[in-house]
C-alpha positions in Angstrom: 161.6 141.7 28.9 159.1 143.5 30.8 155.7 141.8 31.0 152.3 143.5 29.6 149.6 142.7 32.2 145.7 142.8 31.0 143.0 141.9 32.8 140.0 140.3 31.3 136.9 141.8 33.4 132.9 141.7 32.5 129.7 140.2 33.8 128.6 137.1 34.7 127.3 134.6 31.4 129.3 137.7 29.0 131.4 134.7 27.3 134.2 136.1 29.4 135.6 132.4 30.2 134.9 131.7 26.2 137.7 134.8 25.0 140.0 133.7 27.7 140.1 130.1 26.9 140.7 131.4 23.2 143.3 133.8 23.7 145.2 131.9 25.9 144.3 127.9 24.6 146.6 125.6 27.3 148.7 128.4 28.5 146.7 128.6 31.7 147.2 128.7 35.4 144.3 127.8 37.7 144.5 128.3 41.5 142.4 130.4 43.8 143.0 134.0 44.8 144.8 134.6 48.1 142.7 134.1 51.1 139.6 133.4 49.3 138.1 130.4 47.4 137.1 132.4 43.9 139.1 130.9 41.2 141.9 132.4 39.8 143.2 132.2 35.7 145.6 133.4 34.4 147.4 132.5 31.2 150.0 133.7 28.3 148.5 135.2 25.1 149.1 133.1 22.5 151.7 134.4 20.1 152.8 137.1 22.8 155.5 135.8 25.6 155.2 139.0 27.4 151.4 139.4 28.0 150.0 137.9 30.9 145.9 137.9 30.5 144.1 137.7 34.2 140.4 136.7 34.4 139.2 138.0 37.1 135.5 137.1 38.5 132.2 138.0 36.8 131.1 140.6 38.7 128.0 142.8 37.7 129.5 146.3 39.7 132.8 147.6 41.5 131.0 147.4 45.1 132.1 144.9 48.1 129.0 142.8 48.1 130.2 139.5 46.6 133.7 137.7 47.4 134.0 138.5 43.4 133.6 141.6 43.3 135.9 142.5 45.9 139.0 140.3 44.8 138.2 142.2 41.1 138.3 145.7 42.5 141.7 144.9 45.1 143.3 143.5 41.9 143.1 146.5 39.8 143.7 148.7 43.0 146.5 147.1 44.1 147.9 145.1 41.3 150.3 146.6 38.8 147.9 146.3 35.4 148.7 147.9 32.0 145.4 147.5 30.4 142.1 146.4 30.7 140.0 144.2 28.5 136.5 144.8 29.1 133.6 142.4 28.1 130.5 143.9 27.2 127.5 141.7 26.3 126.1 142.7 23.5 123.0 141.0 23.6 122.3 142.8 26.7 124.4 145.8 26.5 122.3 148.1 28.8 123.4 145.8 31.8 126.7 145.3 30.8 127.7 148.9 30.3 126.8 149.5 34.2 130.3 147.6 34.8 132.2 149.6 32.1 131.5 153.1 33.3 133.4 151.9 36.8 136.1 151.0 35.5 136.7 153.6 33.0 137.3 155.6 36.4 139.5 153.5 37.5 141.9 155.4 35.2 143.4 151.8 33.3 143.8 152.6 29.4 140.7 150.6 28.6 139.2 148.6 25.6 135.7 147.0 25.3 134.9 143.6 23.7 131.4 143.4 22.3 130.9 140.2 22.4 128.3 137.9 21.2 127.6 140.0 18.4 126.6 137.3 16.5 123.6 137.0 18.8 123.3 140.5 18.2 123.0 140.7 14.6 120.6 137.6 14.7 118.2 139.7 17.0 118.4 142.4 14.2 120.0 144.5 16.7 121.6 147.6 15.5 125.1 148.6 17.4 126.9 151.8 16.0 130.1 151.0 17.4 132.1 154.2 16.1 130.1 156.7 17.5 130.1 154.8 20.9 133.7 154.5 20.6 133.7 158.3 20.3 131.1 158.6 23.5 133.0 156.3 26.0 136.6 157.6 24.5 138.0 154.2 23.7 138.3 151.2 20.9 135.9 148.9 20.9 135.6 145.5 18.7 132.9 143.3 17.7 133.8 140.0 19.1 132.1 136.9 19.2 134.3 134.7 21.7 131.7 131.1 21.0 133.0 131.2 17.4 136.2 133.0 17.6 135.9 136.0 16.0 137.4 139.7 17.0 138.8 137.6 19.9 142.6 138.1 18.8 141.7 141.7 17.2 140.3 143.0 20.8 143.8 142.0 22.7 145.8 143.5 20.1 144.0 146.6 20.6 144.3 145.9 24.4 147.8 145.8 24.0 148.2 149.0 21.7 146.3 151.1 24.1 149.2 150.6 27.2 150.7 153.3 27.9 148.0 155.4 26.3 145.9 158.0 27.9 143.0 156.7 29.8 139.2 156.6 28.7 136.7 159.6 29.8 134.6 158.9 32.8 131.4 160.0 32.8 129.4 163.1 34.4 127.3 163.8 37.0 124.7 166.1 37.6 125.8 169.5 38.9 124.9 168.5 42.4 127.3 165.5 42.7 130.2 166.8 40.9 130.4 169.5 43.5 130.4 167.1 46.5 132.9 165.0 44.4 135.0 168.2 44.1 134.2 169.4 47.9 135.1 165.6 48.6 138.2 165.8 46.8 139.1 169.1 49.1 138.6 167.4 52.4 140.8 164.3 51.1 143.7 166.1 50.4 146.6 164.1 48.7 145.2 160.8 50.3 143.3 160.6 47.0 145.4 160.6 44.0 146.7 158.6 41.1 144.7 157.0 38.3 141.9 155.5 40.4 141.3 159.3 41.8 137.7 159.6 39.9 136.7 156.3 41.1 138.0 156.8 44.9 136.1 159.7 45.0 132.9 158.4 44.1 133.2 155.8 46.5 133.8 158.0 48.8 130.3 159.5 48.1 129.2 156.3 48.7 130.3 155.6 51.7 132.2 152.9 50.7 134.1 151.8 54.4 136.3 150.1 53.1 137.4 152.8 50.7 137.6 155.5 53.8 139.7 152.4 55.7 142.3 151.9 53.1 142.8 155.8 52.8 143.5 156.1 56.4 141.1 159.6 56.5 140.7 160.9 60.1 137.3 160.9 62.0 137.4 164.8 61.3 138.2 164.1 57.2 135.0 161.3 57.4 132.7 163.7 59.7 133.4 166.4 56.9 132.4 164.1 54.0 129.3 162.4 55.3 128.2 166.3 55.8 129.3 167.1 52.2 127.1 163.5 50.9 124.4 164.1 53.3 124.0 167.6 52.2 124.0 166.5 48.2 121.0 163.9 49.5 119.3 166.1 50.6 119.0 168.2 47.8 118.1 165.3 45.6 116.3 163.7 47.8 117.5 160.1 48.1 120.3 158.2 49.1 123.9 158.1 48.3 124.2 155.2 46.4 120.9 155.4 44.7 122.3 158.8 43.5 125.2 157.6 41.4 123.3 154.6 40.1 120.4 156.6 38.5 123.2 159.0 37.0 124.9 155.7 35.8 121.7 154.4 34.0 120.5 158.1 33.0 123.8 158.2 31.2 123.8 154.4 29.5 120.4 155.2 28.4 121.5 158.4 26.5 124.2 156.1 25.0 121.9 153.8 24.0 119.6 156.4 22.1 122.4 157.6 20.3 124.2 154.3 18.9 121.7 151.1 19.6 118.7 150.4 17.4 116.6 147.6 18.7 115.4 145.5 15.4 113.4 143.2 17.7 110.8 143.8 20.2 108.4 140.7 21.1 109.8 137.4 22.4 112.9 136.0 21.8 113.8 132.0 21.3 115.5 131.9 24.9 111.7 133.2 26.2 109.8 131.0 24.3 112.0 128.5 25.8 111.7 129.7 29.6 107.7 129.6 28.7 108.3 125.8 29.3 111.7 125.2 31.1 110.5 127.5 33.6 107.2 126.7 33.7 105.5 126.5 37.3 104.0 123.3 36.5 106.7 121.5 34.5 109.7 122.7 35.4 110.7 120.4 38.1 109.8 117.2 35.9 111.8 118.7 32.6 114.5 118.9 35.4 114.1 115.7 36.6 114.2 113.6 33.1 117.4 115.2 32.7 119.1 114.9 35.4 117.6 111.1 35.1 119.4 111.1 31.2 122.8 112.7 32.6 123.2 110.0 35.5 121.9 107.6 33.4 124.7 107.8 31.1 127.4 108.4 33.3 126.6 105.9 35.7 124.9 103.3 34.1 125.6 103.2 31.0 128.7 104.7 29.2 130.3 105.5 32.4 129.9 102.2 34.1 131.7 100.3 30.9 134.5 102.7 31.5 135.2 102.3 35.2 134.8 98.5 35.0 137.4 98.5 32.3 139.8 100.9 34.5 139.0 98.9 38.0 139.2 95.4 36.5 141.0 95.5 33.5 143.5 97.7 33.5 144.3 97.7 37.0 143.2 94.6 38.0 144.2 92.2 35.0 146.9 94.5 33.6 149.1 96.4 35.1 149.3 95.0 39.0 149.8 91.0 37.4 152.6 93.0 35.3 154.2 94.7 37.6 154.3 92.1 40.0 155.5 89.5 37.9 158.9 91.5 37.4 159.4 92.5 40.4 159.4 88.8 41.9 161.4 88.2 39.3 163.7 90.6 40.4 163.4 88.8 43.7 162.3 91.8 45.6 161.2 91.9 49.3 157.4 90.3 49.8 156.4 93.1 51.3 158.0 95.3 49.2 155.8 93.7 46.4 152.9 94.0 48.1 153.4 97.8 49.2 153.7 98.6 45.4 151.2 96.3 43.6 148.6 96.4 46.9 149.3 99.8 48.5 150.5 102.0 45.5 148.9 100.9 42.6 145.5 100.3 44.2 145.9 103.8 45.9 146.3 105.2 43.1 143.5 103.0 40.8 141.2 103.7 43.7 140.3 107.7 42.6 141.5 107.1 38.7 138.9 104.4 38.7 136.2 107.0 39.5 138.2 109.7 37.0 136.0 108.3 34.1 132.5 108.5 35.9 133.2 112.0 37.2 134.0 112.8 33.7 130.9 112.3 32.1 129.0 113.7 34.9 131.1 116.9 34.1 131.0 116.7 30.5 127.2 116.5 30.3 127.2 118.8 33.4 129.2 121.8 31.8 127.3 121.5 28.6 124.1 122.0 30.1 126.1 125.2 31.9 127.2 126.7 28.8 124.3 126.4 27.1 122.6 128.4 29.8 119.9 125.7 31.4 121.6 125.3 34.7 121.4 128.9 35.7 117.2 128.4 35.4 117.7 125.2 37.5 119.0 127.3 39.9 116.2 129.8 39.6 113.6 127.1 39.6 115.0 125.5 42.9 115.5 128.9 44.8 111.7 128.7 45.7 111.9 125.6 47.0 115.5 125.6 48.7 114.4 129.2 50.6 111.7 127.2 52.8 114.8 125.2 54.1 117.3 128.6 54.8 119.3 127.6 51.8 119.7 129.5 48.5 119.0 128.3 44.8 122.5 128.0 44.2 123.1 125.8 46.9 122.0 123.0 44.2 124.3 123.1 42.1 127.0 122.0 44.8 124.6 119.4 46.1 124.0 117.5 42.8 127.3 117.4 41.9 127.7 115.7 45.4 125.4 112.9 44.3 128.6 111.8 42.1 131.4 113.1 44.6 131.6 115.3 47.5 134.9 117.0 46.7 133.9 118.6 43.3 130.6 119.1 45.4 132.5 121.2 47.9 133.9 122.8 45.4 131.8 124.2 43.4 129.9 126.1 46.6 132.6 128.7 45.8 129.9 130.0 43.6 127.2 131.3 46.0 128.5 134.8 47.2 127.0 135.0 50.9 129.5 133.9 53.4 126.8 132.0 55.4 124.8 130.1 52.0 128.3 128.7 51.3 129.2 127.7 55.0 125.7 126.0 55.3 126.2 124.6 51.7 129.4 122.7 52.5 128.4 121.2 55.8 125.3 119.8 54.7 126.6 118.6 50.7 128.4 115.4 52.1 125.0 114.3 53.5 124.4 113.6 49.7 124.9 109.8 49.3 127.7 109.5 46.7 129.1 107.1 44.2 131.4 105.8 47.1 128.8 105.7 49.4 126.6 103.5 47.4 128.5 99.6 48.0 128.2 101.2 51.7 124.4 101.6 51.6 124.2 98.1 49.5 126.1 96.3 52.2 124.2 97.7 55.4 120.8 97.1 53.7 121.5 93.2 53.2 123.6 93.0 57.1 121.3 94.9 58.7 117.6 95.2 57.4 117.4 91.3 55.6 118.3 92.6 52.3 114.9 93.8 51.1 115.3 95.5 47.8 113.4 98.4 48.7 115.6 98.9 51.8 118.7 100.4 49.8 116.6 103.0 48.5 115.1 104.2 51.5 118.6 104.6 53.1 119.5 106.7 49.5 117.1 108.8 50.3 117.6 109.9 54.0 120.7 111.2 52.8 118.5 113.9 51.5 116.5 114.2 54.1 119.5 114.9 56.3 120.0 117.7 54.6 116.9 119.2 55.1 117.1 118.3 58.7 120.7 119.4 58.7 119.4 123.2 57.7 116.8 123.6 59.7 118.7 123.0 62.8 121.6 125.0 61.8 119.1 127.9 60.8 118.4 127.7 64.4 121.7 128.3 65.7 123.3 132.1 66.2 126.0 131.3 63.5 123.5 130.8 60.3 120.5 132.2 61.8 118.7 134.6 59.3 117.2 135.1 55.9 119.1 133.8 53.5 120.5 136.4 50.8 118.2 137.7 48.0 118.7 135.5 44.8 119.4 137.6 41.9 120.5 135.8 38.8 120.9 137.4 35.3 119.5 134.6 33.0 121.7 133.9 30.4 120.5 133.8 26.5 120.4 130.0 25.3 123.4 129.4 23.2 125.2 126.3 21.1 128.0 125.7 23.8 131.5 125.6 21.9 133.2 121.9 22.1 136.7 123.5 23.0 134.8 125.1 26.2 133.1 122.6 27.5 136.2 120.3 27.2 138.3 123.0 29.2 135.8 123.2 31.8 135.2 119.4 32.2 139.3 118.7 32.6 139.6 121.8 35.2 136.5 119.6 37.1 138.4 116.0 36.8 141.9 117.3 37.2 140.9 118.8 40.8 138.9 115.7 41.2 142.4 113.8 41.0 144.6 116.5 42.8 141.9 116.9 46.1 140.7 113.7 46.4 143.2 111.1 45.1 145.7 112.4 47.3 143.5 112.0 50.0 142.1 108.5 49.2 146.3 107.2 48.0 147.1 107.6 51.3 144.3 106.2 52.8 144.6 103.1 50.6 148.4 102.8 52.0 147.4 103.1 55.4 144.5 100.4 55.1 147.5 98.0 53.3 149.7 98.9 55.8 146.8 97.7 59.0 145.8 95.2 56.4 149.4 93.5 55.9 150.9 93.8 59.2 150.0 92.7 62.8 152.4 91.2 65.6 154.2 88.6 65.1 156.4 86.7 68.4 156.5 90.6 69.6 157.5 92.7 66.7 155.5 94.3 64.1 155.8 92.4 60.8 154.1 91.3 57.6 151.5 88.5 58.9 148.7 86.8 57.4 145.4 88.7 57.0 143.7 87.2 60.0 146.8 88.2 62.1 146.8 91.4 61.0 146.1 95.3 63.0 142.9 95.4 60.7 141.6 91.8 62.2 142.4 92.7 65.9 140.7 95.9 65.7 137.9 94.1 64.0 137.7 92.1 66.9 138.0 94.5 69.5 134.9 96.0 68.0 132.5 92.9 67.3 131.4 93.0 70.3 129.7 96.7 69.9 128.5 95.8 66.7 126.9 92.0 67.8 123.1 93.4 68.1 123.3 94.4 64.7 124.0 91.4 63.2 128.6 91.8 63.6 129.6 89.0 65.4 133.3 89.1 64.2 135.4 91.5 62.1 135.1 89.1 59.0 131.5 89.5 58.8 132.7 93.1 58.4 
């Protein structure tokens, strides 16, 4: 049976994670795209064994500026896809549309999803799909993916239109259809197949990589930038500026022909960026909840939880039971001791942070889908900038404040190579959950256990990544602005349970894959130094103060003696 591929494509905060949660529930397959750190999903359609749905990135435009938006266009370039399901936001379909007349030249039998149309038609908004079905040349459905509707309805169509003939591409202005044809001359046969259209106007563009990939001579290139620079001229501007002027010209003509605005003043979400974003009292509203969501999961709710999974269920539970039968079993002492010791507490070392890092998340993806963390973002981008760092940079470094792992991974979101590089050398500085007993201990060794001391050291964590960033902005490698922060702000919505409970165990399930494997083995290798020493010239299971970890100890006391370490114990 030959598999139907579709790929799910739209904008950033279009729902687009929403519909493919709901068309493809737990049939899902989350990795990262070759070579790159952009997530990759894909998943069956539910009810269909033979359709594979892709999500590829949100991207706002075809153009190589973003990791995403160059791993979306190589997919449908170079990927064998049947159809494309196209996202369109229909609270914002102006900006969404941009997108869609891209991929239309791609030449894929394509259908559009218009989604949150439930936020349309509480706007008053006025969307005559038919006759922009007629304008674009292909089916669109009302969809709202938060509350499941049109959802199933827009893949069927998806699915219906394989094999059909592609959608119409728009038109030019006289000017730039005859360089696109003159283009098409000088190319030959290295442009062909569906993606012709689209090739072409990239081409125009002078998209390199585009002129790369097609291996065109430095004759066919010379002959095309003379073709481009010759259309410039007669419009007088640049390439690119060209083609996204036509783009817009010809949305807006769409849009006076099948969209009736039924609201014109202020909408909720403003009213609610009046305050959120405020320039006076947006940083406290940020900081009461960020206070509420550590508050909960680390003090509260989420403290009850990981005492009950440290010292109950481990601790009381299942290490007495297991060793219990297994010295009844008469088993090897250290055999007992690498399973109950090594193994078990390996393994209850990261599950007993599992329910911590949950909350965190929980609370964390809520406040995602409900579109408050993208203004946090905004809001810190002001402040971030005077350090070289961008807005989104904070995200990575308050999830650090519970873990560095999810921390590091979540700078996959900031598109400039150089943010993200800076972001995940400087997001460990961030004193973590784990790093906490550390800071405890030090401050009582070292500075006479003062209780403000423990605070202090919290916060030079911070201040070290300040520090960090301004001296790396001063080296060769990250020297520079850093890139312009553009963020579409997302309407607020009612995030959907289903959602936010997907998101939250894709966060603690690569919690447990990255760093329990990581922190298992450590355990085992601190059992193994802790366990075993030399004993009458052979290594063998000794007491603890015979042990590797005690002679290493002691080798080192000596270093350590001015601050307070005069023997490993006191370690």
């Amino acid at each position: 049976m030959k598999q139907i591929k579709i790929a799910l494509i739209g904008n950033p905060n279009c729902g687009k994670t929403t519909m493919f949660n709901d068309l493809t529930g737990s049939n899902q397959y989350v990795g990262n795209w070759p070579g790159v750190t952009v997530e990759k999903k894909e998943g069956g359609l539910k009810g269909h064994d033979d359709v594979i749905i892709t999500d590829l990135p949100g991207i706002y435009s075809l153009s190589p500026y973003t990791l995403e938006e160059v791993v979306s266009r190589n997919y449908l370039l170079q990927n064998d896809v049947d159809g494309v399901l196209n996202l369109v936001d229909g609270s914002n379909i102006e900006r969404n549309l941009y997108l869609t007349t891209q991929v239309m030249e791609m030449g894929y039998p394509v259908t559009i999803a218009l989604n949150m149309i439930d936020i349309v038609r509480k706007n008053g908004d006025k969307i005559d799909t038919a006759k922009l079905a007629v304008e674009l040349g292909c089916e669109i459905v009302e969809t709202s993916a938060l509350q499941g509707e049109g959802t199933g309805e827009a893949a069927e169509k998806a699915i219906k239109a394989v094999g059909g003939a592609a959608p119409k591409y728009m038109r030019f202005c006289s000017e730039v259809e005859g360089a696109l044809t003159a283009i098409a001359r000088e190319a030959g046969n290295k442009v062909h197949g569906m993606s012709e259209r689209w090739l072409l106007v990239k081409l125009f563009e002078r998209d390199k990589k585009i002129a790369d990939a097609l291996g065109l001579s430095e004759g066919e290139q010379a002959k095309i930038e003379e073709i481009v620079a010759a259309c410039e001229e007669a419009l007088d501007d640049d390439a690119e500026s060209i083609i996204t002027n036509e783009r817009y010209n010809y949305i807006g003509e769409l849009m006076s022909n099948a969209v009736v605005k039924g609201h014109t003043g202020l909408t909720i979400s403003d009213k609610i960026d009046s305050i959120v974003t405020n320039r006076f009292l947006a940083l406290p509203i940020f900081a009461i909840i960020m206070f509420l969501v550590y508050y909960i999961a680390v003090e509260t709710i989420g403290t009850v939880v990981t005492d009950f999974t440290n010292d109950t269920l481990f601790g009381e539970w299942i290490q007495p039971w297991v060793q219990e039968h297994m010295e009844a079993a008469e088993c090897e002492d250290w055999l007992v001791s690498l399973v109950v010791d090594g193994i078990i507490g390996g393994i209850g070392a990261p599950i007993g942070f599992a329910p911590q890092m949950a909350i965190v998340f929980l609370l964390l993806s809520f406040l995602e889908d409900c579109g408050y963390m993208a203004r946090v973002a905004f809001i810190m981008d002001r402040f971030f900038r005077q350090f070289g760092m961008s807005g989104k940079s904070f995200i990575p470094l308050l999830i650090s404040a519970g873990c560095g792992v999810p921390g590091i991974m979540a700078s996959r979101t900031i598109e400039n190579e150089t943010d993200r590089r800076l972001t995940i050398m400087t997001t460990t500085f961030i004193p973590c959950g784990a790093k906490l007993p550390v800071i405890a201990l030090l401050s009582g060794a070292i500075m006479g256990g003062d209780w403000y001391m423990a605070p202090i050291m919290y916060f030079v964590g911070f201040f070290a990544v300040i520090t960090a960033c301004i001296i790396l902005k001063k080296t060769e490698l990250f020297a520079g602005d850093p890139a312009p922060f553009v963020m579409e702000l997302p309407p607020y919505h009612l995030p959907a349970a289903k959602n936010v409970l997907l998101h939250t165990w894709e966060r603690v399930a690569g919690f447990l894959k990255k760093a329990g494997t990581i922190i298992f083995l450590c355990c085992v290798v601190m059992w193994f130094l802790a366990s075993f020493g030399i004993d009458e010239g052979s290594v063998a299971m000794v007491d603890t103060e015979k042990s590797f970890v005690a002679y290493i100890g002691n080798g080192l006391a000596p270093i350590f003696a001015p601050l307070g370490f005069d023997s490993w114990q006191a370690v």
